[in-house]
C-alpha positions in Angstrom: 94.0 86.4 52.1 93.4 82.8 51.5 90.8 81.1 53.8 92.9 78.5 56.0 92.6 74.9 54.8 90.7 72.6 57.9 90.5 68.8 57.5 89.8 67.3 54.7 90.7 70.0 52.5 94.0 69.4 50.0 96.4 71.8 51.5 97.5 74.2 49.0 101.1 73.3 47.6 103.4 75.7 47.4 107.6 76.0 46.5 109.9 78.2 48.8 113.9 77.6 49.7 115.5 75.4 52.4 117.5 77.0 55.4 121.4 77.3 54.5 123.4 79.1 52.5 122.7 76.9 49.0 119.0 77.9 48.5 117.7 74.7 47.6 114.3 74.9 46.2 111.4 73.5 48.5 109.0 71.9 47.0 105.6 70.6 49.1 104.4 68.2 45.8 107.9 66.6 46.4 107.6 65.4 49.6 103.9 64.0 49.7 103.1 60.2 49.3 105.9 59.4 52.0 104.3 59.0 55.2 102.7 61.9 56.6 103.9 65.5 56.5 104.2 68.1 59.7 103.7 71.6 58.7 104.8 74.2 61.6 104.2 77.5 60.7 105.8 80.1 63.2 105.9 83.9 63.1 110.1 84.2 63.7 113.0 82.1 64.2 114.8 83.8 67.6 111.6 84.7 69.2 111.6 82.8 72.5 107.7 81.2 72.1 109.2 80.3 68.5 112.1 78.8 69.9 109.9 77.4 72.7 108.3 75.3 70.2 110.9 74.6 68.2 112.7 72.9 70.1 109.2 71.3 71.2 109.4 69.7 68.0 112.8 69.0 67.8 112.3 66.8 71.7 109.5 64.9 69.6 111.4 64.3 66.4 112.2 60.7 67.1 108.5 60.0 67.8 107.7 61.5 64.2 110.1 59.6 62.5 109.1 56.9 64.4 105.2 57.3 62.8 107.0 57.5 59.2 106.2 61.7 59.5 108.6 64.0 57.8 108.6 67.8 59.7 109.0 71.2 58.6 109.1 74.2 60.2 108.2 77.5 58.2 108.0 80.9 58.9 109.2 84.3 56.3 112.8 84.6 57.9 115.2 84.3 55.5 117.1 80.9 54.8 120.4 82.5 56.2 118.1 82.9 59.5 116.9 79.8 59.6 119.7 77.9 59.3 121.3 79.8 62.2 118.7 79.1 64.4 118.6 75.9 63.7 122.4 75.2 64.3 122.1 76.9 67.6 119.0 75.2 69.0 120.2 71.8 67.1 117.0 71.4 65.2 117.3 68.3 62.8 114.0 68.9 61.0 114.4 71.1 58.0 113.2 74.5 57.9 111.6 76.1 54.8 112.1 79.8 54.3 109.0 81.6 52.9 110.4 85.0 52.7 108.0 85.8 49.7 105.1 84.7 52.1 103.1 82.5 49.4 103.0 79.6 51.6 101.8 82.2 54.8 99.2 83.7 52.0 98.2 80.3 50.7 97.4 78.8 54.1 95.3 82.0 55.2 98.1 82.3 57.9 99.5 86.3 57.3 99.5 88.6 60.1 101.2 91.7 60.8 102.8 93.1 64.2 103.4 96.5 63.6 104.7 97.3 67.1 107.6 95.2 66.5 108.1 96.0 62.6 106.7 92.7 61.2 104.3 92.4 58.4 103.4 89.4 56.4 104.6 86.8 58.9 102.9 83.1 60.0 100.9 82.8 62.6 101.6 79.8 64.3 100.1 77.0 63.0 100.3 73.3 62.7 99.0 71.0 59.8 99.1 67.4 59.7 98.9 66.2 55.5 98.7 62.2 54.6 100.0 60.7 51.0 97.6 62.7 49.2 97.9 66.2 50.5 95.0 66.0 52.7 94.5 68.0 55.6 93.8 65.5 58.4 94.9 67.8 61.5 94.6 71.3 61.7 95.7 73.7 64.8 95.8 77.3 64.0 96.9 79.7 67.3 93.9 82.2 68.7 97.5 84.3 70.1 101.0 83.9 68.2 102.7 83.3 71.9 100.3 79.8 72.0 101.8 76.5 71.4 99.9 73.6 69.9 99.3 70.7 72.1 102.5 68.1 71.4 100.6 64.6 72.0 97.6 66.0 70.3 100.0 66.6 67.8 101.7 63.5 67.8 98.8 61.2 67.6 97.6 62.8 64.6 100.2 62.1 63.0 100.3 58.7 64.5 97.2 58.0 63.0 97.6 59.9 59.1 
């Protein structure tokens, strides 16, 4: 497994698809040099700390925006998944569907739960990138059910 990237590393890029039905192609490269760039990693969409913390994000979303951030939530459920759980927690970030896990492998972030049949999923995870696809905030969760601390979080971004 990769070694996870910590600040001032350049975060590994990676492509995956967006949630939905159409399978639009995600690329990371595509959406640097805008303002900075919220990656949440999260082990499964429907879970409730995943939800928890979704939604989290979703009751900061202005505040991002606000800061010129762009946010994406990723995690191996499929994009068919993701785009349900967005619609029913009314998430209006997009969610990026790693099902092939490179993003998890690339960001040292692959863990397996065998008791509940998962293998290969995020841990949770949150990285803050600027224009050039530097690290500048990195939280990585000692326990999956953890949740990253939101004004930590937003002041990072605030000052990418």
């Amino acid at each position: 497994m990769s070694a996870t990237p910590t600040v001032d590393d350049q975060a590994p890029t990676f492509t995956a698809t967006y949630r939905g039905g159409d399978h639009e192609t995600f690329d990371l490269a595509d959406h640097l040099g805008g303002g900075p760039v919220v990656l949440a990693f999260f082990p499964g969409a429907f879970t409730p700390p995943c939800s928890n913390e979704m939604v989290a994000l979703q009751e900061h979303h202005d505040d991002f925006a606000a800061a010129g951030a762009t946010l994406f939530g990723v995690s191996a459920d499929s994009s068919f998944s993701l785009g349900a759980f967005a619609d029913e927690h009314g998430l209006e970030f997009d969610l990026v569907s790693d099902m092939a896990g490179d993003a998890i492998e690339a960001y040292g972030l692959s863990m397996d739960i065998p008791e509940l049949g998962l293998y290969g999923i995020a841990n949770r995870a949150v990285f803050v990138l600027d224009d050039e696809g530097t690290v500048t905030y990195q939280w990585v969760a000692d326990d999956p059910t953890n949740e990253p601390d939101y004004d930590e979080l937003l002041d990072a971004v605030e000052s990418a």
